[in-house]
Biopython code that builds the backbone (N, CA, C, O; Angstrom):
import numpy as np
from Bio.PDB.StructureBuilder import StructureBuilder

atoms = [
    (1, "UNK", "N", (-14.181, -20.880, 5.813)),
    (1, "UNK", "CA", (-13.756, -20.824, 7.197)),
    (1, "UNK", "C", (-14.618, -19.799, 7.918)),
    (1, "UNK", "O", (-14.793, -18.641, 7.538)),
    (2, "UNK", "N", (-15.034, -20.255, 8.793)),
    (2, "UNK", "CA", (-15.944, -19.753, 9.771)),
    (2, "UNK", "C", (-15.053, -18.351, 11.081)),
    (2, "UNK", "O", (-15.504, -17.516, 11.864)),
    (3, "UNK", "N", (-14.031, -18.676, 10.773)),
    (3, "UNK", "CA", (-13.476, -17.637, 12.044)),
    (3, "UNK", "C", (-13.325, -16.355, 11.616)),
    (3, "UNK", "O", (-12.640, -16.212, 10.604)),
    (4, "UNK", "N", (-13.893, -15.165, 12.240)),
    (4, "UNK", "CA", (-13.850, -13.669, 11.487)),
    (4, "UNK", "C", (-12.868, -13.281, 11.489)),
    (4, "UNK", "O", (-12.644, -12.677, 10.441)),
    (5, "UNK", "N", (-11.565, -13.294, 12.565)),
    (5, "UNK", "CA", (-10.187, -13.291, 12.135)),
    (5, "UNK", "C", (-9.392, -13.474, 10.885)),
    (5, "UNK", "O", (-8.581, -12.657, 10.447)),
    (6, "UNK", "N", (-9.910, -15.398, 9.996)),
    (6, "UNK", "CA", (-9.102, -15.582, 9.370)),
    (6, "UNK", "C", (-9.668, -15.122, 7.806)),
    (6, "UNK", "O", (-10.802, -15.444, 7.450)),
    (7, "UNK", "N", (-8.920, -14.481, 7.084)),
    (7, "UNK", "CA", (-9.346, -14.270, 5.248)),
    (7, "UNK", "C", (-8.328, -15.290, 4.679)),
    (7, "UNK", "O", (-7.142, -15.617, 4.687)),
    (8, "UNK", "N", (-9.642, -15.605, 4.143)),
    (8, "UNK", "CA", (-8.708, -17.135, 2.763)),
    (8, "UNK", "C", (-8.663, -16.133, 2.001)),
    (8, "UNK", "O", (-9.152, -15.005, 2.067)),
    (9, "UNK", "N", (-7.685, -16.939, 0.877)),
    (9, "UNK", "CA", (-7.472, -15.784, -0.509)),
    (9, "UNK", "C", (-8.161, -15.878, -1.094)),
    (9, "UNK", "O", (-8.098, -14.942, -1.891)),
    (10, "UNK", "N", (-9.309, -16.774, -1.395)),
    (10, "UNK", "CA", (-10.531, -16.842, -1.782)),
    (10, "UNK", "C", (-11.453, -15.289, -1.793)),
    (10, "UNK", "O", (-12.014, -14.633, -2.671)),
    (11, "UNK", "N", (-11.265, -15.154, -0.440)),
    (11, "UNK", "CA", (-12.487, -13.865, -0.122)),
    (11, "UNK", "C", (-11.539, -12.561, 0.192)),
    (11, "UNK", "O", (-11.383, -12.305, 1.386)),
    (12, "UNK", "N", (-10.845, -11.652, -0.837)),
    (12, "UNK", "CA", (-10.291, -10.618, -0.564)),
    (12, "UNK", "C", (-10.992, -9.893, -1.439)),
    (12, "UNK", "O", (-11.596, -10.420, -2.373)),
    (13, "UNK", "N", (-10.977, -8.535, -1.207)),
    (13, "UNK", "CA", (-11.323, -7.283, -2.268)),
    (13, "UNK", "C", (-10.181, -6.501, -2.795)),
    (13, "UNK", "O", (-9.191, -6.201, -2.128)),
    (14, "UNK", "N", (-10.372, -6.204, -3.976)),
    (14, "UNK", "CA", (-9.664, -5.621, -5.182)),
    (14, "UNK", "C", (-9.415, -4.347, -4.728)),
    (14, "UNK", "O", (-10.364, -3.847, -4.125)),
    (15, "UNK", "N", (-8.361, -3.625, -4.842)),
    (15, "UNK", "CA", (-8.719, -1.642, -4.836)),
    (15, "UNK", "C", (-8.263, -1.440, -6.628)),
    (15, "UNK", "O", (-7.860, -2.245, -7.468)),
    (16, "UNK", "N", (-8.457, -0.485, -6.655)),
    (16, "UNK", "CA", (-7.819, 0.184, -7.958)),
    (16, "UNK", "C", (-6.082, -0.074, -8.308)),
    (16, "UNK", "O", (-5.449, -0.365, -9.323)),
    (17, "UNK", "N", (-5.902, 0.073, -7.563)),
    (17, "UNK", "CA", (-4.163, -0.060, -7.879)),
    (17, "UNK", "C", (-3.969, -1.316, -7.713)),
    (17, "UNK", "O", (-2.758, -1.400, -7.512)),
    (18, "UNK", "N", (-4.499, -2.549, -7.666)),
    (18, "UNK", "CA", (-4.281, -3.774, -7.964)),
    (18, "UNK", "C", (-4.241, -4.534, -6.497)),
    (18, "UNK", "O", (-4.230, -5.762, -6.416)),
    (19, "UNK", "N", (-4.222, -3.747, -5.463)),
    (19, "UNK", "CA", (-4.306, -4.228, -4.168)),
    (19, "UNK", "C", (-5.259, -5.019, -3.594)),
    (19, "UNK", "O", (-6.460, -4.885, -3.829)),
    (20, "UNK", "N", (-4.693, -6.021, -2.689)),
    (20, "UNK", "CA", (-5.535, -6.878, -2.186)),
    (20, "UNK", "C", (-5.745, -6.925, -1.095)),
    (20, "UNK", "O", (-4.833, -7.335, -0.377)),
    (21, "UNK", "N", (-7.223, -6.470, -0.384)),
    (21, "UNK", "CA", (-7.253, -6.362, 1.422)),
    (21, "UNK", "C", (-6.927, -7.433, 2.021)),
    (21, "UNK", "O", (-7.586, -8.322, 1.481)),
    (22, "UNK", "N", (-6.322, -7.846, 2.788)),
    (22, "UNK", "CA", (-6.061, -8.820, 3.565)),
    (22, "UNK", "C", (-6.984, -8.676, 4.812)),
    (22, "UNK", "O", (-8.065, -8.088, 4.797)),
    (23, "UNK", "N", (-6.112, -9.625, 6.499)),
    (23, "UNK", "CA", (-7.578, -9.288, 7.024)),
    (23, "UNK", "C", (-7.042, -7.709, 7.930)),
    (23, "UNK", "O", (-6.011, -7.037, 7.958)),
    (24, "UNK", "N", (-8.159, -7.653, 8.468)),
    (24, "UNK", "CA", (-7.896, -6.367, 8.972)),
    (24, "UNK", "C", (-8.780, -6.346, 10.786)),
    (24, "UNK", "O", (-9.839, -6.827, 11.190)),
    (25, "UNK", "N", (-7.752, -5.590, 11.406)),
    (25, "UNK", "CA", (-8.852, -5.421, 12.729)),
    (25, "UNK", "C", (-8.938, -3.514, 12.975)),
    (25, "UNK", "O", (-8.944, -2.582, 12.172)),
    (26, "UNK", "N", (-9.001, -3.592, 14.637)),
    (26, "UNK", "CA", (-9.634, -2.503, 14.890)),
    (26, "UNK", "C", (-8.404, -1.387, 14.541)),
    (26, "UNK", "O", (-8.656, -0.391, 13.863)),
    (27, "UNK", "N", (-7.217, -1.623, 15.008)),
    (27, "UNK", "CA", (-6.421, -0.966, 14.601)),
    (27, "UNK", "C", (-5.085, -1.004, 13.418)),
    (27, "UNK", "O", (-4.122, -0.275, 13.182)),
    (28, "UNK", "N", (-5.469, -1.893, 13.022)),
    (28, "UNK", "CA", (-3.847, -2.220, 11.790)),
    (28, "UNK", "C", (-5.074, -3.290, 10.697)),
    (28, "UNK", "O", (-6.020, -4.038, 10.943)),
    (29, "UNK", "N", (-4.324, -2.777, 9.379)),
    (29, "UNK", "CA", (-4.728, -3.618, 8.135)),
    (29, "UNK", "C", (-3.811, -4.339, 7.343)),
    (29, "UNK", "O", (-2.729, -3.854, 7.676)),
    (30, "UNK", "N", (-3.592, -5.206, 6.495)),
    (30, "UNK", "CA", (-2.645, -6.045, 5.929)),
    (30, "UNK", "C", (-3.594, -5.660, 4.632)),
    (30, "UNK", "O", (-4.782, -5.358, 4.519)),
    (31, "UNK", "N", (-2.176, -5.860, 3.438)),
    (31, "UNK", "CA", (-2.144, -5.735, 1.998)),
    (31, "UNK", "C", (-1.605, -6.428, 1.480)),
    (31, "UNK", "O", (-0.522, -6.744, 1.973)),
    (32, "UNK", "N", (-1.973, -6.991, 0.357)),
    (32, "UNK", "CA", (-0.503, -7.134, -0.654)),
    (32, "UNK", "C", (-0.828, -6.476, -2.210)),
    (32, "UNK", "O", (-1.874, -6.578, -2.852)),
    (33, "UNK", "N", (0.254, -5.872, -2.530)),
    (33, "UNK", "CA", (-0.015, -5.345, -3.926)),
    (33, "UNK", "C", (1.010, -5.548, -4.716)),
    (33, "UNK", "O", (2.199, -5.389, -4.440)),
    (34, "UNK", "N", (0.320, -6.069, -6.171)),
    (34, "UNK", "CA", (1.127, -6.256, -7.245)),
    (34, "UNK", "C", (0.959, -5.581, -8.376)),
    (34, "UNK", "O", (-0.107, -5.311, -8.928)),
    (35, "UNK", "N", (2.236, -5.269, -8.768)),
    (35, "UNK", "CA", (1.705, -4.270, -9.719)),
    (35, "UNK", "C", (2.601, -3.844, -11.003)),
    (35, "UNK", "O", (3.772, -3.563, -10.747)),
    (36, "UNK", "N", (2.246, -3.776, -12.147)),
    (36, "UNK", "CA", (3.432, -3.436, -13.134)),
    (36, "UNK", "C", (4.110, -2.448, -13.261)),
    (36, "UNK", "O", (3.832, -1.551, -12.465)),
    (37, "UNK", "N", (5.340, -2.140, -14.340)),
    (37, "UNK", "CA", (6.010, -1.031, -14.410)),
    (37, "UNK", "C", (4.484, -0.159, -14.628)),
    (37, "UNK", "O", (3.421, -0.515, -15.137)),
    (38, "UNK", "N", (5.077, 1.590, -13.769)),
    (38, "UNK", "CA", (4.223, 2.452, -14.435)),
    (38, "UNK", "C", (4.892, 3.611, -13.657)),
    (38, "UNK", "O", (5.683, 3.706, -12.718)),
    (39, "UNK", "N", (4.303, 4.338, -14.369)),
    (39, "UNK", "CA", (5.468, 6.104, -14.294)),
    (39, "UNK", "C", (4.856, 6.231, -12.894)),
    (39, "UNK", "O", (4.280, 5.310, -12.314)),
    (40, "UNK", "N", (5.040, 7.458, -12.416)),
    (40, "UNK", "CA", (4.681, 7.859, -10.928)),
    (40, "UNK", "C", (2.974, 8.300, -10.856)),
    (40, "UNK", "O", (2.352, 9.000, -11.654)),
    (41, "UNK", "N", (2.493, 7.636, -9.631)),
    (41, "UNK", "CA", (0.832, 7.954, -9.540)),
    (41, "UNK", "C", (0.347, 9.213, -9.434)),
    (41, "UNK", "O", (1.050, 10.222, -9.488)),
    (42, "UNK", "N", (-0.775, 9.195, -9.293)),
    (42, "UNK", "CA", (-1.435, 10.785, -8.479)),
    (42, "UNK", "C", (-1.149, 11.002, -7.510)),
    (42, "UNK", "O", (-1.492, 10.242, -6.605)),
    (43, "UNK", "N", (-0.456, 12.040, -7.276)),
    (43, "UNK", "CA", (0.049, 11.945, -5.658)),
    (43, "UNK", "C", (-1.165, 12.225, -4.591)),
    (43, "UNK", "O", (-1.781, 13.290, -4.630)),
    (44, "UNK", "N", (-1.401, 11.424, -3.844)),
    (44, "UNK", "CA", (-1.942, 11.224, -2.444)),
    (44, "UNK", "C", (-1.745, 11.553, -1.267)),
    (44, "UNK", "O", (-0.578, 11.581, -0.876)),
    (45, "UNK", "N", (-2.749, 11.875, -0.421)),
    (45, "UNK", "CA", (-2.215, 11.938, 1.205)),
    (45, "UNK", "C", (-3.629, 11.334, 1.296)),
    (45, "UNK", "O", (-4.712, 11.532, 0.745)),
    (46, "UNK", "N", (-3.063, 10.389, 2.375)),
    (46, "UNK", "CA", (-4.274, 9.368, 3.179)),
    (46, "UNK", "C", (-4.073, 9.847, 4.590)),
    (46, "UNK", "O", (-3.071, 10.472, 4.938)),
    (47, "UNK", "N", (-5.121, 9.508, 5.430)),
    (47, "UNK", "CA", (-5.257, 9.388, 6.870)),
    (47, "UNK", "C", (-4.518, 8.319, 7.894)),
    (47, "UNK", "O", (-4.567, 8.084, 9.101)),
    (48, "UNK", "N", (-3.953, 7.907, 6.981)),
    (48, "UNK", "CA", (-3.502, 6.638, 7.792)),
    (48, "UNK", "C", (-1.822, 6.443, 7.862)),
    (48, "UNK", "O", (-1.146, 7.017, 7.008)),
    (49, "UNK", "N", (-1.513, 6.055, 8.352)),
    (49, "UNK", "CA", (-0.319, 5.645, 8.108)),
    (49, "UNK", "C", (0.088, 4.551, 7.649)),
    (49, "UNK", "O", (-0.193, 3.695, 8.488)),
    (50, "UNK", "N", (0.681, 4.020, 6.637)),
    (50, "UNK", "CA", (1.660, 3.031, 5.854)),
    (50, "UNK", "C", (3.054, 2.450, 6.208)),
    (50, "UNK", "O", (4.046, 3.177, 6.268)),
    (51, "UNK", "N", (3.100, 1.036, 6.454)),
    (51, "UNK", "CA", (4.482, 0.410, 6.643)),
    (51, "UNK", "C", (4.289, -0.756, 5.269)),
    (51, "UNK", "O", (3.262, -1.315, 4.884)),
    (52, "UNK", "N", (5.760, -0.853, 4.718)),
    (52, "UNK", "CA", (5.546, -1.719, 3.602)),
    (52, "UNK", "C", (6.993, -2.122, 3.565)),
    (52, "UNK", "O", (7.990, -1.539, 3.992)),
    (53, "UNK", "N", (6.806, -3.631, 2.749)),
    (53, "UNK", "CA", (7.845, -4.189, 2.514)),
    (53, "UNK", "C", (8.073, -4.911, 1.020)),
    (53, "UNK", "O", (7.163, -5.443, 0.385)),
    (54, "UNK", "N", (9.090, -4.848, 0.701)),
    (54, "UNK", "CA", (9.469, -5.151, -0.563)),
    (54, "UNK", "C", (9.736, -6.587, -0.767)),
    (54, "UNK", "O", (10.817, -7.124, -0.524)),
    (55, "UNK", "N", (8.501, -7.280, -1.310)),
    (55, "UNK", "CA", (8.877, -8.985, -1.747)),
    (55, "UNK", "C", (9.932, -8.776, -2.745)),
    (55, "UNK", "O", (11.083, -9.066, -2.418)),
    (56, "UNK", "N", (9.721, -8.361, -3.796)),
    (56, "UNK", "CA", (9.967, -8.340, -5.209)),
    (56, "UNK", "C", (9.894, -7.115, -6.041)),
    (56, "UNK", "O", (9.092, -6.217, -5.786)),
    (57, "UNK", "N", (10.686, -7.076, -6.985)),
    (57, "UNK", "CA", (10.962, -6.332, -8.430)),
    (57, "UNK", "C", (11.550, -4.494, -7.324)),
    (57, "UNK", "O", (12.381, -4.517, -6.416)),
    (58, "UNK", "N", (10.849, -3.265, -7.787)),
    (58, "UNK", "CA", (12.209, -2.056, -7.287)),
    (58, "UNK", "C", (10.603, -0.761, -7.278)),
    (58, "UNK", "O", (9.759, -0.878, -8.167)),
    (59, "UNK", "N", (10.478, 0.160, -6.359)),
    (59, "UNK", "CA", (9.949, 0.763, -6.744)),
    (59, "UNK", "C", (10.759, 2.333, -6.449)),
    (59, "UNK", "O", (11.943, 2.253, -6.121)),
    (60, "UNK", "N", (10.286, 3.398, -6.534)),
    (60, "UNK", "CA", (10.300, 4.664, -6.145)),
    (60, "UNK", "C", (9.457, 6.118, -5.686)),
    (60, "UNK", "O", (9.073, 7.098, -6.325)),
    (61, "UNK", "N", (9.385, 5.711, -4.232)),
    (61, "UNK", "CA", (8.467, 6.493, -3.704)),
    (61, "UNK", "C", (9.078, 8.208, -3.468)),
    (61, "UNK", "O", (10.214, 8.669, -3.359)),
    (62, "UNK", "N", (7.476, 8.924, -3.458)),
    (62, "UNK", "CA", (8.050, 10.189, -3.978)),
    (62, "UNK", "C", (7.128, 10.738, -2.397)),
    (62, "UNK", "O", (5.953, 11.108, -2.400)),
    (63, "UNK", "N", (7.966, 10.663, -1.234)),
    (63, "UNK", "CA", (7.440, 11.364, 0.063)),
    (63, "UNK", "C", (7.845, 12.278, 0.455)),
    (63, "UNK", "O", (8.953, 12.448, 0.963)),
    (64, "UNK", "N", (6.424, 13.555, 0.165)),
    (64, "UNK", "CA", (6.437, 15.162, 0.562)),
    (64, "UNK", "C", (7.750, 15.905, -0.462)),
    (64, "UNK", "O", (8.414, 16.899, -0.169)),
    (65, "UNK", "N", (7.861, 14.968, -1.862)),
    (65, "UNK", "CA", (8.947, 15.673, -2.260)),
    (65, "UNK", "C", (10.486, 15.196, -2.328)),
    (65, "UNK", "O", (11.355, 15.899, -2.844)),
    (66, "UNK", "N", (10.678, 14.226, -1.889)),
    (66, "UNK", "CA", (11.839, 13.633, -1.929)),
    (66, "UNK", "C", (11.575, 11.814, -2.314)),
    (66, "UNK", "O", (10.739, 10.975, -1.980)),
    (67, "UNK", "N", (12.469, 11.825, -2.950)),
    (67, "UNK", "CA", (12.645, 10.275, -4.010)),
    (67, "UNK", "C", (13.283, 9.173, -3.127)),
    (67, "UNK", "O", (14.189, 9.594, -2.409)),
    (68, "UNK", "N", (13.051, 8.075, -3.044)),
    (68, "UNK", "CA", (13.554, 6.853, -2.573)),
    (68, "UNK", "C", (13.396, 5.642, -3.390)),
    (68, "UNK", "O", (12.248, 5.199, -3.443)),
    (69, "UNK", "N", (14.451, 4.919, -4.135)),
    (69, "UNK", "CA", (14.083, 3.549, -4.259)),
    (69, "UNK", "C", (14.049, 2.687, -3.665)),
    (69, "UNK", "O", (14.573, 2.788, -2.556)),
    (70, "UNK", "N", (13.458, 1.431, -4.026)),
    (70, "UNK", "CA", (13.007, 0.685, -3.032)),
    (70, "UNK", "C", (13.081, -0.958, -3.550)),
    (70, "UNK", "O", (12.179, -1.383, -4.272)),
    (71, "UNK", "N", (13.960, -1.647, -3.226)),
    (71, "UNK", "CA", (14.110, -2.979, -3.756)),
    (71, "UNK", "C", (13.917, -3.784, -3.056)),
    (71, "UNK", "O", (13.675, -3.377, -1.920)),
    (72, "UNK", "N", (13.890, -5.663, -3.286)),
    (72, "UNK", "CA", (13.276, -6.342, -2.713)),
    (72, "UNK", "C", (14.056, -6.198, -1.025)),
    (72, "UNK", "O", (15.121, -5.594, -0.900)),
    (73, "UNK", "N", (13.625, -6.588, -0.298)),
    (73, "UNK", "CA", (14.431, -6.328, 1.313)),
    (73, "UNK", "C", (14.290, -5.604, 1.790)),
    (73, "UNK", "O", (14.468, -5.679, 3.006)),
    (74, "UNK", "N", (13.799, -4.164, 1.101)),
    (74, "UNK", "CA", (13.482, -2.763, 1.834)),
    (74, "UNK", "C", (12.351, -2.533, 2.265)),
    (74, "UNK", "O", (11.463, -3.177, 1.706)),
    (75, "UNK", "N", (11.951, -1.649, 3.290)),
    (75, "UNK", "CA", (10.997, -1.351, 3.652)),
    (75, "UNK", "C", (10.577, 0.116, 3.969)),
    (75, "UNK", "O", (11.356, 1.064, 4.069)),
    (76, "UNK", "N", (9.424, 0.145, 4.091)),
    (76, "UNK", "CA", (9.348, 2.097, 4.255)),
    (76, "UNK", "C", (7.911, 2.120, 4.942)),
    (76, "UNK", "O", (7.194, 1.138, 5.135)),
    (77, "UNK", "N", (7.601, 3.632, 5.317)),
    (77, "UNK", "CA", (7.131, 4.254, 6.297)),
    (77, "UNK", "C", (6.449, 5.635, 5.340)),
    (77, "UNK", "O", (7.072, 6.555, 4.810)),
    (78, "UNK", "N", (5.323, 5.440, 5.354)),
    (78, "UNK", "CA", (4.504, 6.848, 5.099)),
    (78, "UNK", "C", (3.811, 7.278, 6.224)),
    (78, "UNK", "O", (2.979, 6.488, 6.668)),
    (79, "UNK", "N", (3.984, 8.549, 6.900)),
    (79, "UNK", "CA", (3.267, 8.933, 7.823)),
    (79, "UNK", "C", (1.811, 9.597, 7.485)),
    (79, "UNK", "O", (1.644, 10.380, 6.550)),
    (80, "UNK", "N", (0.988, 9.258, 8.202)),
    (80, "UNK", "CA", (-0.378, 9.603, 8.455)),
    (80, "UNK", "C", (-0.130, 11.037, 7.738)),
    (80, "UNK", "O", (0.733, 11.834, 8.106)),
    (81, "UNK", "N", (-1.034, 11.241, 6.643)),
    (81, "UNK", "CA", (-0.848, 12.917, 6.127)),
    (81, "UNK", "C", (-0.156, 13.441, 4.662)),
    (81, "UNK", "O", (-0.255, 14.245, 3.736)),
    (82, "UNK", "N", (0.687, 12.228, 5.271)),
    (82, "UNK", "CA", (1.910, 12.923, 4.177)),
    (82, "UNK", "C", (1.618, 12.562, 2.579)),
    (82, "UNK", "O", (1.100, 11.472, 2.339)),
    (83, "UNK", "N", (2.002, 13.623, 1.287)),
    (83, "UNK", "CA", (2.065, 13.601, 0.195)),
    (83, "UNK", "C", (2.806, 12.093, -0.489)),
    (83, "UNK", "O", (3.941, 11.726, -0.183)),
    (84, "UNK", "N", (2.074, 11.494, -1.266)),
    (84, "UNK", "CA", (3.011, 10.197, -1.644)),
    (84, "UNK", "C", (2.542, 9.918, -3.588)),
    (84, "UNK", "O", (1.606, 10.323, -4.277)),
    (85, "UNK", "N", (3.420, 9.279, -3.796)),
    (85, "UNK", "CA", (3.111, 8.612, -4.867)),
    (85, "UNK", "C", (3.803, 7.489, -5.172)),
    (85, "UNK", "O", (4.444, 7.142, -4.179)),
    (86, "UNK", "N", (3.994, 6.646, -6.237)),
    (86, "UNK", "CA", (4.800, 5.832, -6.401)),
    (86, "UNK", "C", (5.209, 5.357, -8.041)),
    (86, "UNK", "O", (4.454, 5.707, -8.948)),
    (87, "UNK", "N", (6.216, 4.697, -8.285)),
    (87, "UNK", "CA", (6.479, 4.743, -9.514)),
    (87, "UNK", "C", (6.958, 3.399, -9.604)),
    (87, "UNK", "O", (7.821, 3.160, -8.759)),
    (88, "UNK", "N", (6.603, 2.217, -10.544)),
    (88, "UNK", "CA", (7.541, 1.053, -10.399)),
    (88, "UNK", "C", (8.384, 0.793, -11.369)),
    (88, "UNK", "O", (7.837, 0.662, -12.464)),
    (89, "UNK", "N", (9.599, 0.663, -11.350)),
    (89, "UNK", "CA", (10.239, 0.538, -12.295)),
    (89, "UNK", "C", (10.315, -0.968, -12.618)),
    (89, "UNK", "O", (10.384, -1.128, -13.836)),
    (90, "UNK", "N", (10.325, -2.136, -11.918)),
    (90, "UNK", "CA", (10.409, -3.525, -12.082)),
    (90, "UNK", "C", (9.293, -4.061, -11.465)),
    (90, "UNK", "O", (9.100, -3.782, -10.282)),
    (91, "UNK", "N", (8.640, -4.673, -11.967)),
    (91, "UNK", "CA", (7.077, -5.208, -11.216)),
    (91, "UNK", "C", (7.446, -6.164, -10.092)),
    (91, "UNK", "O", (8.076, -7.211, -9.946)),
    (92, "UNK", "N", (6.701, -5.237, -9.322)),
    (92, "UNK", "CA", (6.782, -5.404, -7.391)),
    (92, "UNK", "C", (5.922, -6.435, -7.212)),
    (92, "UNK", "O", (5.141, -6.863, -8.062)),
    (93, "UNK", "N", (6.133, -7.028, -5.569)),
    (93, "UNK", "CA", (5.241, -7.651, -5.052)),
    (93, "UNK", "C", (5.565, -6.950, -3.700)),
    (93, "UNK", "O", (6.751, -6.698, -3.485)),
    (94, "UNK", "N", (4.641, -6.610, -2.773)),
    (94, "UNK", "CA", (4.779, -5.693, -1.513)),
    (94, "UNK", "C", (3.786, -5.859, -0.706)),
    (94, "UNK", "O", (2.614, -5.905, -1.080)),
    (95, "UNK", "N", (4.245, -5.986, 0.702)),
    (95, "UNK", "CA", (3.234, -6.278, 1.464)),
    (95, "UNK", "C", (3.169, -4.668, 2.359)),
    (95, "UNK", "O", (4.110, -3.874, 2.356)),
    (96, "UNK", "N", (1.976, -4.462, 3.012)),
    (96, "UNK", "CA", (1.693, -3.012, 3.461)),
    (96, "UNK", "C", (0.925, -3.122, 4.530)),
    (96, "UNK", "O", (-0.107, -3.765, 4.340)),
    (97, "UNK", "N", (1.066, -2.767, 5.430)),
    (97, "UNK", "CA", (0.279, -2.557, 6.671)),
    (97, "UNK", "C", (-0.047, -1.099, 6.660)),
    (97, "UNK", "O", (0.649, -0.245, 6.111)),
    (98, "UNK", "N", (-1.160, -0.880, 7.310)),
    (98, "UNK", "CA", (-1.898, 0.548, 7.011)),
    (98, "UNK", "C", (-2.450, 0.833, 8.882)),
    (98, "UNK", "O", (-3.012, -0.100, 9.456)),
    (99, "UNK", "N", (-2.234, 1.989, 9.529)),
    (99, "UNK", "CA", (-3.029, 1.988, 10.592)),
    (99, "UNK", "C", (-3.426, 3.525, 10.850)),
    (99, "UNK", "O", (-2.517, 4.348, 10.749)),
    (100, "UNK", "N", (-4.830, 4.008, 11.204)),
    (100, "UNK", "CA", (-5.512, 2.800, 11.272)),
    (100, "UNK", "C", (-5.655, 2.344, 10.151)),
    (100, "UNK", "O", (-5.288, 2.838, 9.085)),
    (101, "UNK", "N", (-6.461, 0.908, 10.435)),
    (101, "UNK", "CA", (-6.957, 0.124, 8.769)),
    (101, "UNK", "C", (-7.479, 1.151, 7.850)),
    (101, "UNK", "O", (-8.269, 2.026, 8.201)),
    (102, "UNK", "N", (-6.818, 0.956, 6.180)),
    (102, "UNK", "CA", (-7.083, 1.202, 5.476)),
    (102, "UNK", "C", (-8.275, -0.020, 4.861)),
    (102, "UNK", "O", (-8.089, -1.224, 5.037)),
    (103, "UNK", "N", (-9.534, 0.556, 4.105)),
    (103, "UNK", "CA", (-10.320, -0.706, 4.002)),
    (103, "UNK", "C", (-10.752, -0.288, 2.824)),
    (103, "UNK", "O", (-10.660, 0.924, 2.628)),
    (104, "UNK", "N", (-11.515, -1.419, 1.384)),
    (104, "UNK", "CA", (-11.801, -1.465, 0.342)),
    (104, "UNK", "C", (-12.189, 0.212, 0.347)),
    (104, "UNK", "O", (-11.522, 1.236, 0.197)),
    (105, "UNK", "N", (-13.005, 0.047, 0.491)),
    (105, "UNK", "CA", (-14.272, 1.485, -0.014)),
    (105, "UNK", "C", (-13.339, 3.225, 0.767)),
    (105, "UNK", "O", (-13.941, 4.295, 0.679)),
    (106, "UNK", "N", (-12.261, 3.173, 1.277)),
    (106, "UNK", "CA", (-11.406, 4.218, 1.574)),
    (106, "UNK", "C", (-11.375, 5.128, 0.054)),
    (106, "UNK", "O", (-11.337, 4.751, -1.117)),
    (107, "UNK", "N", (-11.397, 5.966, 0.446)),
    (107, "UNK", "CA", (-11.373, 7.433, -0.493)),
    (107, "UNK", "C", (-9.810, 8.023, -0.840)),
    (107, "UNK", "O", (-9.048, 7.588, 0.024)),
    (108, "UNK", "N", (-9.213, 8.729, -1.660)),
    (108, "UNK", "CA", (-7.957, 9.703, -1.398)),
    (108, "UNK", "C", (-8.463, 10.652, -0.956)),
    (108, "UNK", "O", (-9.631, 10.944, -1.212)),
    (109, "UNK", "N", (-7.464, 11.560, 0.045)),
    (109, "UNK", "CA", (-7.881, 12.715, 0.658)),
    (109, "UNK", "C", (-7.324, 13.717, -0.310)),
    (109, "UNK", "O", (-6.163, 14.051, -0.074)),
    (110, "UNK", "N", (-8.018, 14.375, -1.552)),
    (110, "UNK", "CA", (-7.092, 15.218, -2.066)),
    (110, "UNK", "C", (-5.951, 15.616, -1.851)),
    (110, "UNK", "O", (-5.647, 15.548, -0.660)),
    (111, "UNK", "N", (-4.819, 16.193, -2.823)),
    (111, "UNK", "CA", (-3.507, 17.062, -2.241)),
    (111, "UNK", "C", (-4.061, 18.310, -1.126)),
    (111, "UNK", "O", (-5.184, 18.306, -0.623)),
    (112, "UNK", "N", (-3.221, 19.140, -0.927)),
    (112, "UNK", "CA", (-3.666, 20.729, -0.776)),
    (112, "UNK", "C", (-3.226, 21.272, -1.774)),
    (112, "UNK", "O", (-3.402, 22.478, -1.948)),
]
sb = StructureBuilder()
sb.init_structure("model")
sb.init_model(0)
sb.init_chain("A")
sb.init_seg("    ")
for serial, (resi, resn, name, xyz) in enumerate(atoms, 1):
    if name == "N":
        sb.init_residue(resn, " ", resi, " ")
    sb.init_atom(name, np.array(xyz, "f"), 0.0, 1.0, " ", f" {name:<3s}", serial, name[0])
structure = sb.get_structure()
């Protein structure tokens, strides 16, 4: 498909954590990530801000210090900055919007 708007699932890029870029514009990006049980990540702070929603299986996000689970129907909010990690206890399927766009080749911004 010829339109720069649309991404087939054909043509997405991989990140490390199993994520898949969807398409993306000037200001907001689309995700989906799947991913198995696994204890809690490296905790992160990105530049961006995160909205996500829970297809499937339970996770538990660990923001600036405080715990939340997260099952299919739920949704959550990482603000631009903030300390995160995540832990899955039942293998998720989750969709994530990032703004601005988060894109393949994005870096972690160390903790402090």
């Amino acid at each position: 498909m010829d339109i720069p708007q649309v991404k087939t699932k054909d043509n997405v890029s991989k990140g490390d954590m199993g994520q898949e870029y969807l398409a993306s514009g000037k200001e907001v990006a689309l995700r989906i990530w799947e991913e198995q049980r696994c204890d809690f990540s490296k905790a992160t702070r990105r530049q961006y801000e995160t909205v996500g929603y829970v297809v499937e299986g339970e996770l538990q996000l660990n923001l600036d210090g405080q715990i939340a689970t997260l099952r299919a129907g739920d949704s959550w909010l990482v603000p631009a900055g903030s300390m995160r990690s995540y832990r899955i206890v039942e293998p998720i399927l989750a969709i994530e919007a990032t703004c601005p766009p988060a894109r393949f080749n994005d870096r972690d911004h160390p903790p402090d």
